[in-house]
TORLO-167303 format. One record per residue (C-alpha): residue number from 0; x, y, z; residue in three letters. Coordinates in Angstrom, 3 decimals, always signed. Example, Ala and Ser with C-alpha at 12.3 -4.5 7.8 and 13.67 -1.06 7.14 Angstrom:
<pts>
PT   num         xx         yy         zz   residu
PT     0    +12.300     -4.500     +7.800      ALA
PT     1    +13.670     -1.060     +7.140      SER
</pts>
This chain:
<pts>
PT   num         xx         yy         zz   residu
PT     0     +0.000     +0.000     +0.000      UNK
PT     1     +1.237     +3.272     -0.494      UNK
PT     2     +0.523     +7.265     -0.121      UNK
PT     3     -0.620     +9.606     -2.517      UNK
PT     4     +0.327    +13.346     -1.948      UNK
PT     5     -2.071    +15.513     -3.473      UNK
PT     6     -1.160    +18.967     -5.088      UNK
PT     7     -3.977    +21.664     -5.702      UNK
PT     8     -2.591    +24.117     -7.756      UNK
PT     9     -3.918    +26.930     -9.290      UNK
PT    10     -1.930    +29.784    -11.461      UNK
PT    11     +1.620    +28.203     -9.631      UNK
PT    12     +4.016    +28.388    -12.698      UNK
PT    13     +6.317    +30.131    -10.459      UNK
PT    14     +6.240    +28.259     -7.241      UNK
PT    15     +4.908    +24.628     -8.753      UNK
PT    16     +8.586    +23.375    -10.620      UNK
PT    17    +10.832    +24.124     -6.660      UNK
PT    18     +7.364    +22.260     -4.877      UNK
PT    19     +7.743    +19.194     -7.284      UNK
PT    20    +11.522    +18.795     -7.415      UNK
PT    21    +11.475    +18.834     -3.526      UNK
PT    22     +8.995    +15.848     -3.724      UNK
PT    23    +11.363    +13.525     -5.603      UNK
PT    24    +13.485    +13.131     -2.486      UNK
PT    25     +9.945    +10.995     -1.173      UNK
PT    26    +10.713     +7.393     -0.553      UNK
PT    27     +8.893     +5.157     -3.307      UNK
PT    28     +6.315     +4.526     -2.045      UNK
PT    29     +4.827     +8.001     -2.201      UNK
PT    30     +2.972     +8.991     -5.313      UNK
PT    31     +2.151    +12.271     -6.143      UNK
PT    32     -1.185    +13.838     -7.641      UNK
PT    33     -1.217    +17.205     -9.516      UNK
PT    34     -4.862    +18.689     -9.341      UNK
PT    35     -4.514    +21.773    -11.818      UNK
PT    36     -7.578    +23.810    -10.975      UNK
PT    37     -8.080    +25.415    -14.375      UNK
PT    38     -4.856    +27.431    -14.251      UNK
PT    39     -4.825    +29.935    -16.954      UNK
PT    40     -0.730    +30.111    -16.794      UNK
PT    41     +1.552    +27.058    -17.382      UNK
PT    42     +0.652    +25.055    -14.396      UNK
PT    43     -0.533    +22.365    -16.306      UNK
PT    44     +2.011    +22.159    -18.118      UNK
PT    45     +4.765    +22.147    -15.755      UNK
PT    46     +3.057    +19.072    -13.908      UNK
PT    47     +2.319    +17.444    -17.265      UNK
PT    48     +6.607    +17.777    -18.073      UNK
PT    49     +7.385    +16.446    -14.245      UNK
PT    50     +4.238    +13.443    -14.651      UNK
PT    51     +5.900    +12.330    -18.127      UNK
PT    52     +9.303    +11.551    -16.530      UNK
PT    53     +8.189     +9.649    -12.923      UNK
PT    54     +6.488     +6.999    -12.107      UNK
PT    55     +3.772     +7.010     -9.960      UNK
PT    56     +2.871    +10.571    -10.701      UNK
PT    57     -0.229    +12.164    -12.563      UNK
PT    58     -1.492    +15.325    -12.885      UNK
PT    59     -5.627    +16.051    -13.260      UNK
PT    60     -6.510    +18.944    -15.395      UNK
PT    61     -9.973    +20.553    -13.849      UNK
PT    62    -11.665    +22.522    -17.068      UNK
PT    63    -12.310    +24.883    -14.854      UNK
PT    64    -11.166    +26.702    -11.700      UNK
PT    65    -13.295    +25.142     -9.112      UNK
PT    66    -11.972    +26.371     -5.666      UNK
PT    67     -9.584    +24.321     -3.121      UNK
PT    68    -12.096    +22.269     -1.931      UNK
PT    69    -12.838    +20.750     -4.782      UNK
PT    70     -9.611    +20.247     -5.893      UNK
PT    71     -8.538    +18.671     -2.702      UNK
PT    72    -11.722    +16.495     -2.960      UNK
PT    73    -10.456    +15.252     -6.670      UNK
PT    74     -7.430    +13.535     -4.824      UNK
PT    75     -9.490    +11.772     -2.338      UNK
PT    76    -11.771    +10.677     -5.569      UNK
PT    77     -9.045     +9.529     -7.198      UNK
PT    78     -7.148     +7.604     -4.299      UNK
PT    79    -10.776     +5.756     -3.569      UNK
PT    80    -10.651     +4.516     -7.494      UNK
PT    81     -6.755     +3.938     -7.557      UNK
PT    82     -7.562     +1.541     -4.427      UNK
PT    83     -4.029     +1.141     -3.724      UNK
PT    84     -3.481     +4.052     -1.249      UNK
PT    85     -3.156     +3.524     +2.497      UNK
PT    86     -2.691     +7.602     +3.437      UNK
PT    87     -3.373    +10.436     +1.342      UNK
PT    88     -1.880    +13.967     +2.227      UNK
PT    89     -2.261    +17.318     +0.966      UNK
PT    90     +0.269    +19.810     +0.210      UNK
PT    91     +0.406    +23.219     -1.183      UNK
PT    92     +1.910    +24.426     -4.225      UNK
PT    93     +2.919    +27.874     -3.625      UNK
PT    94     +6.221    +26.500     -0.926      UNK
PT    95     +4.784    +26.894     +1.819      UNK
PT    96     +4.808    +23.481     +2.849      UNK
PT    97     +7.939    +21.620     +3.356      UNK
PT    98     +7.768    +18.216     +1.713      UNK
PT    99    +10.504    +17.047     +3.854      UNK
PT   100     +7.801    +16.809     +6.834      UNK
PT   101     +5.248    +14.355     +4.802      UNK
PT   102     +6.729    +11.078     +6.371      UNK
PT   103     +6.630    +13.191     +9.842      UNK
PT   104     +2.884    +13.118     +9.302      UNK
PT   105     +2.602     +9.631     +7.815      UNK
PT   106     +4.339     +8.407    +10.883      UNK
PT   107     +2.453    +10.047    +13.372      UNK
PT   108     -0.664     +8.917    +11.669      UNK
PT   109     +0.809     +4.882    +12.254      UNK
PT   110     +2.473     +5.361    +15.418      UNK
PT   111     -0.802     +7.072    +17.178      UNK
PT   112     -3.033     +5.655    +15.340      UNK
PT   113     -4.612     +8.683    +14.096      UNK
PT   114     -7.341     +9.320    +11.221      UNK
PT   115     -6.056    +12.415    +10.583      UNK
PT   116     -2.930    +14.376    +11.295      UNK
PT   117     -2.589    +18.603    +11.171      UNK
PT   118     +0.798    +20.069    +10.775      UNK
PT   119     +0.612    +23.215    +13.095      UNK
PT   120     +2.526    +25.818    +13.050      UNK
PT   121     +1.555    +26.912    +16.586      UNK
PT   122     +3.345    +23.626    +18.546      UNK
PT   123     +7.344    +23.413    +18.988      UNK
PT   124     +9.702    +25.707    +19.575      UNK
PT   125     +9.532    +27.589    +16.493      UNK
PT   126     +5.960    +28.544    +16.907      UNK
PT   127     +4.279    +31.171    +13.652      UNK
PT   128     +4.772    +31.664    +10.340      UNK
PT   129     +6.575    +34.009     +8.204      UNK
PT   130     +3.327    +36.221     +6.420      UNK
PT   131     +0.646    +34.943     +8.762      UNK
PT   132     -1.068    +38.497     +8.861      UNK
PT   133     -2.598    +39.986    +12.760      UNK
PT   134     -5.861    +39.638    +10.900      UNK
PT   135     -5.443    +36.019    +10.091      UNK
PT   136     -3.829    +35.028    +13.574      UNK
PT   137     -6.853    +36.408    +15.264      UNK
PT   138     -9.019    +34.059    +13.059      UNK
PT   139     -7.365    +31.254    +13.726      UNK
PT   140     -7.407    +32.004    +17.086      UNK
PT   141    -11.488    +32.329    +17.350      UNK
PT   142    -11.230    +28.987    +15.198      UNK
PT   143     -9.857    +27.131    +17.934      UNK
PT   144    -11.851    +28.414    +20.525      UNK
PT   145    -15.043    +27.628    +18.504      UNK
PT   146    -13.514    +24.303    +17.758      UNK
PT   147    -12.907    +23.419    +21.195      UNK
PT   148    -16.112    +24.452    +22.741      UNK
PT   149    -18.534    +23.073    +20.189      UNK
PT   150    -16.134    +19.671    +20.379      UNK
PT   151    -14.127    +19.824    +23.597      UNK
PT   152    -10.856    +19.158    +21.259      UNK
PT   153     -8.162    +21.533    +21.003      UNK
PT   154     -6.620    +22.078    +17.838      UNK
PT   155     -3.432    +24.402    +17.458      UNK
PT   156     -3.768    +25.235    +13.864      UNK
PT   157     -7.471    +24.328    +12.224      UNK
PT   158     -6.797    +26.010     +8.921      UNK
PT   159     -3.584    +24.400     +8.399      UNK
PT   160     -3.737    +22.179     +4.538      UNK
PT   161     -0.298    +20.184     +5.307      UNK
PT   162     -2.336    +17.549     +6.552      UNK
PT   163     -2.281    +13.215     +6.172      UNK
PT   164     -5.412    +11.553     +6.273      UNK
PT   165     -5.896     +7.837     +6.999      UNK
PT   166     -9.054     +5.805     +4.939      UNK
PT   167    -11.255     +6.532     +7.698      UNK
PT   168    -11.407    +10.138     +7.056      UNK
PT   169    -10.046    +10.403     +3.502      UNK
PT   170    -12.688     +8.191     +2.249      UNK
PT   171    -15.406    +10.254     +3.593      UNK
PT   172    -13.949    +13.289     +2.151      UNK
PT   173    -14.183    +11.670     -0.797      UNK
PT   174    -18.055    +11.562     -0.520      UNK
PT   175    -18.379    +15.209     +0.958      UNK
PT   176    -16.162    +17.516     +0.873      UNK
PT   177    -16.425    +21.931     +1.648      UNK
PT   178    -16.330    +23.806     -1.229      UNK
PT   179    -14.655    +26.662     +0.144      UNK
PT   180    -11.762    +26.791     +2.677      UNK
PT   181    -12.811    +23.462     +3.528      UNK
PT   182     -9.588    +23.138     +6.244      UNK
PT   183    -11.411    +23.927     +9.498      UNK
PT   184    -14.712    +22.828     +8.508      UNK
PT   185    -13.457    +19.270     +7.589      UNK
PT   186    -11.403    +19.083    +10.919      UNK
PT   187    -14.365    +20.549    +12.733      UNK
PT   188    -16.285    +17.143    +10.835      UNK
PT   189    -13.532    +14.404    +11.790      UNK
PT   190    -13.275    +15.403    +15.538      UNK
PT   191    -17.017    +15.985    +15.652      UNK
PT   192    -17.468    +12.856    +14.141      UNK
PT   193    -15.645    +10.796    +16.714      UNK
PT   194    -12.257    +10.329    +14.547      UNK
PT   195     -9.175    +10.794    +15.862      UNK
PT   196     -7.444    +13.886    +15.104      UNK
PT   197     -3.504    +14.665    +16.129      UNK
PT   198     -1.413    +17.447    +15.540      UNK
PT   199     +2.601    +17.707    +14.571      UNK
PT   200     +4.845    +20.701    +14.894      UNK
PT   201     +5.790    +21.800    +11.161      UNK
PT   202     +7.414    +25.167    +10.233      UNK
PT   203     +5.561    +26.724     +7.247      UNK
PT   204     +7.328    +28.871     +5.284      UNK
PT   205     +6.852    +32.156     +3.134      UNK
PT   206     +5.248    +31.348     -0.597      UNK
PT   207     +7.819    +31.522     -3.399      UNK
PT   208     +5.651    +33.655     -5.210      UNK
PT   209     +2.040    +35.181     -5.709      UNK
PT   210     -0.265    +36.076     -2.904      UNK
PT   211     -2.288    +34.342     -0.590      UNK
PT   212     -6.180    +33.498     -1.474      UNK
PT   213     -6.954    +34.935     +2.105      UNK
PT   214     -6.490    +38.722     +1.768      UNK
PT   215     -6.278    +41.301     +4.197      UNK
PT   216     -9.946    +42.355     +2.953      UNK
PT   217    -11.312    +39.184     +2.530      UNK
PT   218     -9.993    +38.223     +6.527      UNK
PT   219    -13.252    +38.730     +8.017      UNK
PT   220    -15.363    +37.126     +5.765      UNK
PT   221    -13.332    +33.955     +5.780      UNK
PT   222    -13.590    +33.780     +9.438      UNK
PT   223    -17.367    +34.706     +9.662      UNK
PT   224    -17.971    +31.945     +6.735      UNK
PT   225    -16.429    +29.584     +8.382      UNK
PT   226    -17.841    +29.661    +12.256      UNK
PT   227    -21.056    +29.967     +9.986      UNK
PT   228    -20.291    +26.589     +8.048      UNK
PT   229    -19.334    +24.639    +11.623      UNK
PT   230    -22.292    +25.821    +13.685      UNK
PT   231    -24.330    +24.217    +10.973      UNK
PT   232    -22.734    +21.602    +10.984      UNK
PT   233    -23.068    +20.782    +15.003      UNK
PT   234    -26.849    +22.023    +14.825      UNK
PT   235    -26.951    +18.941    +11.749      UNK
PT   236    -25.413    +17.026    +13.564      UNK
PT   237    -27.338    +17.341    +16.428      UNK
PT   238    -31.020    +16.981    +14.808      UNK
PT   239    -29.610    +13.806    +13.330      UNK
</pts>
């Protein structure tokens, strides 16, 4: 069995050639899926170029751009019909994410037997990240807290997407998946849900290039949408 690493990537012709060279170092039994989210630049073909000389790799071209979540979701479709994948993680295009730190996760899935494993940027002794704005620190911040008191877990860094999921969790993202920053709704689901849900220290670092999806502007209504999209969720739940 093995574990596919799934790429979104959307207008990343700058950061997407560094993000897939640093994945070659992965042991062999890692796989990778590019999910190119109908890029209008040459992110499809970069992945197509890197796909055509390893094995193991493919790239999905989305006809249009569809949004994270659905992108992310691809992978877990295509990991349930591959049927050869025991963990499937996601990791960001733009460099953010250190692909170094996948077995990290991977492991700490195994040895704790977790169904899903967060890297945070909040535990360990280099705690933050380089371009994590006020406005964003003080959403993630009201994240946990409305985390932990509609769940009673604590979770360091909710919006985090360097994350490994084990088949109990993957495969029901594969059914249902947010559309739209689906990160802290979909941990919000797995610890709601009874699954068991770890966290790792990682370092994130600054992206190569471009700029963030989560604006300065566009702070507040992330954070509102969100607690929106989890209280549903627990009132859903709770009807049930």
């Amino acid at each position: 069995m093995k574990t596919l690493v799934v790429v979104p990537a959307y207008n990343e012709e700058a950061c997407l050639p560094t993000t897939l060279e640093e994945l070659q170092a992965l042991p062999a039994d890692f796989e990778v899926l590019i999910v190119n989210d109908g890029s209008s630049d040459a992110t499809g073909a970069i992945a197509e170029k890197f796909c055509a000389q390893r094995p193991g790799w493919q790239v999905v071209h989305l006809p249009v751009n569809c949004g994270i979540g659905v992108a992310v979701q691809t992978g877990y479709l295509y990991a349930a019909q591959c049927g050869r994948y025991t963990y499937v993680v996601q990791l960001d295009a733009d460099g953010q994410h250190d692909p170094t730190t996948i077995p990290t996760l991977v492991q700490a899935c195994q040895q704790h037997q977790w169904d899903l494993c967060i890297g945070s940027r909040f535990l360990g002794h280099q705690r933050g990240a380089s371009g994590t704005t006020r406005w964003r620190r003080l959403g993630i911040r009201m994240l946990q807290a409305l985390i932990h008191g509609l769940s009673g877990v604590r979770l360091t860094d909710p919006t985090s997407g360097l994350r490994c999921a084990a088949p109990a969790a993957w495969k029901r993202f594969a059914r249902e998946y947010p559309d739209d920053y689906p990160e802290p709704e979909s941990a919000f689901w797995a610890v709601r849900s009874g699954l068991r849900v770890g966290e790792v220290p990682v370092t994130m670092r600054p992206r190569r290039a471009g700029a963030s999806s989560i604006r300065r502007g566009q702070s507040l209504y992330y954070m509102a949408k969100v607690s929106l999209a989890i209280l549903l969720d627990r009132l859903r739940a709770q009807g049930r």
